[in-house]
C-alpha positions in Angstrom: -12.5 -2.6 6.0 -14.2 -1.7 9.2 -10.8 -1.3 11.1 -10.2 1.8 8.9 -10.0 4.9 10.8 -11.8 8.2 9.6 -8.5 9.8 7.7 -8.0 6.3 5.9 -8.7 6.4 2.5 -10.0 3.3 0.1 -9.9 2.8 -3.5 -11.7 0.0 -4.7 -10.0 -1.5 -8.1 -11.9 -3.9 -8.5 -11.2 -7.7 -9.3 -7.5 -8.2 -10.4 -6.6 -11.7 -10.7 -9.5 -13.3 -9.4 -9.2 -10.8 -5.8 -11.1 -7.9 -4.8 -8.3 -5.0 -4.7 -8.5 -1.9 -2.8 -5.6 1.2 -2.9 -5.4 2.3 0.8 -3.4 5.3 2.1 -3.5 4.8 6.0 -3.0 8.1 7.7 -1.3 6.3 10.7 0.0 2.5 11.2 -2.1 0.0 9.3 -4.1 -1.9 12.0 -2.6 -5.4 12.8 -5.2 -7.4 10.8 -4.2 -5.9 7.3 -0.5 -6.4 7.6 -0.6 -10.5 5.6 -2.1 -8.5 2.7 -0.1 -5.8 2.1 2.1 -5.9 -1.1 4.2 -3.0 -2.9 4.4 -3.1 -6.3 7.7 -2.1 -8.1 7.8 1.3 -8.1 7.1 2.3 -12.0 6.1 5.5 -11.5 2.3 4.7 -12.0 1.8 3.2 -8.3 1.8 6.4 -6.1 -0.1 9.0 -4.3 -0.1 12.9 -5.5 3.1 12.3 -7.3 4.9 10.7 -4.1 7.4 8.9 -6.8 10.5 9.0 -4.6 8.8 8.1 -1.2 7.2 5.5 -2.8 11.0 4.0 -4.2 12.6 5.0 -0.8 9.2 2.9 1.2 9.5 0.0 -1.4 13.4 -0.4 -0.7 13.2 -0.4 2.9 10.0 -2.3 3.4 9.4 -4.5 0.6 13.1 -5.6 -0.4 14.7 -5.0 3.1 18.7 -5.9 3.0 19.4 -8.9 4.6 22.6 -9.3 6.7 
C-alpha cells in the first residue's frame, strides 16, 4: 500500500475469505508490484465506481477474459 500515489484511492473491505481486501481505483497505471493481485469480478452491476457499469463490462472483457487467437 505504500506504492500508492496521492490520487489513488483505497477501500479497505475487510477479511473476505480468509484475505485482507482492499477496493483501489488507481488514477494512473497500477505500480508493477500490484499487478499478481489484481482480479475483476464479473461485472453484476454492484462492482463499480460512480455508476461506471459499462466501463466496468467493456475493462472486464478486454482485461480479465481477453480473446485468445
Amino acid at each position: 500500500m505504500q506504492s500508492l500515489q496521492p490520487l489513488d484511492n483505497a477501500v479497505p473491505l475487510g477479511e473476505i475469505d480468509g484475505l485482507v481486501c482492499y477496493d483501489i481505483l488507481f488514477e494512473d497505471t497500477p505500480p508493477a508490484a500490484f499487478t499478481p493481485y489484481i482480479v475483476w469480478p464479473a461485472p453484476v452491476g454492484v462492482h463499480s465506481f460512480l455508476g461506471w457499469d459499462a466501463q466496468y463490462a467493456a475493462d472486464y472483457q478486454e482485461f480479465a477474459t481477453p480473446s485468445t487467437l
